[in-house]
N, C-alpha and C positions, 0 to 999 in steps of 0.2 A: 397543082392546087393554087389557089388565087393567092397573093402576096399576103392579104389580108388576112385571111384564113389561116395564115402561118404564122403571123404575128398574130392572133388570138389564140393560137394554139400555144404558143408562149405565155401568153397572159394564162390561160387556162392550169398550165403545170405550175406558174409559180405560186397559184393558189391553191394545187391540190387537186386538181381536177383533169379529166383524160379530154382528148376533141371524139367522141363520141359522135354515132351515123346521125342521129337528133341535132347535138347541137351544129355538127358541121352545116345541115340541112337550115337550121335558123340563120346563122350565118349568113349564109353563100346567098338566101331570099332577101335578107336585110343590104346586103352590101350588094345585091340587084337591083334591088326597089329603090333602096335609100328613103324610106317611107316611113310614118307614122302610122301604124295598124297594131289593131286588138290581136290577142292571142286569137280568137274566133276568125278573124280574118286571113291570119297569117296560115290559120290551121288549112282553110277552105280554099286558100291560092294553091296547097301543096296538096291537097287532098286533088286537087284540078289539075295538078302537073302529074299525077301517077304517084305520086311519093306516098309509103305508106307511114304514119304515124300518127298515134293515138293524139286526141285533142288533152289528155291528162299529161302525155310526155309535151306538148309543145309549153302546157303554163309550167308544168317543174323544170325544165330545162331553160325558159326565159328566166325564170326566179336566180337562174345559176348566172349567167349572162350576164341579169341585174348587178347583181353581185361580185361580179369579177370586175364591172364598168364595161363591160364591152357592147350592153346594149341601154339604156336610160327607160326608166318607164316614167309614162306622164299621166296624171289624171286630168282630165279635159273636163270640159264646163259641161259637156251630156253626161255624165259621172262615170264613161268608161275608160279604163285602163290602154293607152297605147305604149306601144314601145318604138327605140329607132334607136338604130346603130352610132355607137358615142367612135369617134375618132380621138386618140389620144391627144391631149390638151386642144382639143373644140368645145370653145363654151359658144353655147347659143340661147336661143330665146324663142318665142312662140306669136305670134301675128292670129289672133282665131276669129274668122270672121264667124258673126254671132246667125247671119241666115241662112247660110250654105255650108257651115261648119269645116271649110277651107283653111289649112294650115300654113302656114308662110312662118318658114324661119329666120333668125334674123340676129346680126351678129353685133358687139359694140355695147359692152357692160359696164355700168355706173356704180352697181355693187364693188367697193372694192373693203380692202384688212380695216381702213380707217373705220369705216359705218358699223361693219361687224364689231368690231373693237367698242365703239359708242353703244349700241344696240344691246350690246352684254354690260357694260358698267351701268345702263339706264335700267338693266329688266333683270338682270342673271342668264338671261337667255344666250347660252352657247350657239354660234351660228355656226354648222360646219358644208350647209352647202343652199342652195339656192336656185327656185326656178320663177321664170316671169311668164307671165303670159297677160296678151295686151287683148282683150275684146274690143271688135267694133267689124264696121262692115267692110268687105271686097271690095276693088276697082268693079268686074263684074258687077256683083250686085248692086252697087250703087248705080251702074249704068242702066241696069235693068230696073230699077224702080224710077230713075229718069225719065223711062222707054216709058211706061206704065204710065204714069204721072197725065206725060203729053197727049195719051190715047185716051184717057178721060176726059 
């Protein structure tokens, strides 16, 4: 069994939870891919590998995942839900290009205890965690409406 898979399996019991045929299968795709996909997606990549499981078991089982930290769910600017495997203490960020909906992670966080601290004496607002995501466009797509541009 993968390293990783073993230390989520750890994570899993000290929350209360078994590594189950489901979640091992979420797993072992996420720390494959290393990707940001919808539960839909993730369902239809396994359902194409022969793997039988219900598309009900892949969203209760991510919910679990979510939960333990062992996978992050992100709400994207098309308003769907994706997920992607969190490595213990990786904090990252999101790059989304806005015409080809291309994800680019991206690491080196300005958020720090200071802003949070300011942020709560200004508002009341308790901060206990934090995601960014930057809109604009791709090196690609910017090349490609260049391409376009000159053809006119």
């Amino acid at each position: 069994m993968d390293q990783r898979v073993l230390q989520a399996t750890a994570v899993l019991r000290r929350h209360g939870y078994k590594l189950t045929k489901p979640r091992r299968l979420l797993l072992e795709w996420f720390y494959r891919r290393g990707e940001h996909a919808s539960a839909q997606e993730v369902f239809d990549s396994l359902c194409r590998q022969g793997q039988e499981i219900g598309l009900t078991s892949v969203y209760r089982n991510l919910e679990v995942l979510v939960k333990v930290g062992l996978v992050r769910q992100i709400c994207f600017h098309d308003g769907c839900h994706r997920y992607e495997p969190v490595a213990p203490g990786e904090h990252h960020h999101h790059l989304i290009c806005s015409d080809c909906g291309q994800i680019i992670k991206f690491h080196g966080c300005t958020f720090d205890r200071e802003l949070a601290e300011r942020l709560e004496q200004e508002t009341g607002f308790m901060v206990n965690c934090h995601q960014l995501q930057v809109f604009g466009t791709c090196k690609f797509c910017q090349q490609e409406s260049a391409t376009k541009r000159r053809t006119v």
